[in-house]
N, C-alpha and C positions, 0 to 999 in steps of 0.2 A: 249876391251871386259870388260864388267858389270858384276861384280861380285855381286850376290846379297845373303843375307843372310836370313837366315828359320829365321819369328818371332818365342817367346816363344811359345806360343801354337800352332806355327805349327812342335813342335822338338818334335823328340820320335817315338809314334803309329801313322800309318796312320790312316785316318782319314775315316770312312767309306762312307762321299760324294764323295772322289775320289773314292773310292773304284767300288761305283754302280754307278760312271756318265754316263747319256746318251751321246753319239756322234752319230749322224745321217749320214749317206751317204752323200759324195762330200764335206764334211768339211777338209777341209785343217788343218792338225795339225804338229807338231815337237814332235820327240822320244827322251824322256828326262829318265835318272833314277833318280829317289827319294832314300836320305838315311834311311835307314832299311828296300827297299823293295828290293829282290836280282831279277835283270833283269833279264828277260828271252829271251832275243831276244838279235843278235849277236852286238858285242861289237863296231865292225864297222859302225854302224846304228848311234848311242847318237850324239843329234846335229844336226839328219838331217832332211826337210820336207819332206813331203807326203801330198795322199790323202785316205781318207776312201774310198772303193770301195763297200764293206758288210761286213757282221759278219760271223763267226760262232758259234757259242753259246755265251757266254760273249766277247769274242773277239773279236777284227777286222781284216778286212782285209787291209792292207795301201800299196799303191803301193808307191815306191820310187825309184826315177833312180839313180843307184851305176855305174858309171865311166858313160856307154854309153848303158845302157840298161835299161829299168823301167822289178822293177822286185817286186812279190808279197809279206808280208812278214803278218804274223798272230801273231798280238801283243797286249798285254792285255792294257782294256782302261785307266788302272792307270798309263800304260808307254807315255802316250798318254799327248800332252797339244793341245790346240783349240787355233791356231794361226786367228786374227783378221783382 
């Protein structure tokens, strides 16, 4: 496992691009936390993929399958990384 480190300007405040990123439906992403933003979604999620299915207002919706079920979960897009 890669351990990578936050450059200088990216330590401290979030930054308000992640903040307003768009993510569009069917993109594939990974539920990360950032430090100095307190997650909001359950602690057993960090590390895992999904997919966007829709929003609800600034949010997403990301389905992710936990043991043997895909199951819905509504998570802000700064928790959010846009796997390639």
């Amino acid at each position: 496992m890669v351990h990578q480190r936050k450059r200088v300007r990216e330590k401290g405040k979030l930054r308000l691009s992640q903040y307003f990123k768009e993510i569009s439906e069917g993109t594939d992403v990974a539920v990360v936390t950032d430090v100095g933003v307190r997650a909001m979604f359950p602690k057993r999620l960090k590390g895992l993929n999904g997919k966007v299915i829709g929003s609800r207002g600034r949010f997403k919706l990301v389905q992710i399958k936990t043991v043997n079920k895909m199951k819905t979960f509504i998570i802000h897009p700064i928790h959010l990384r846009v796997l390639r």
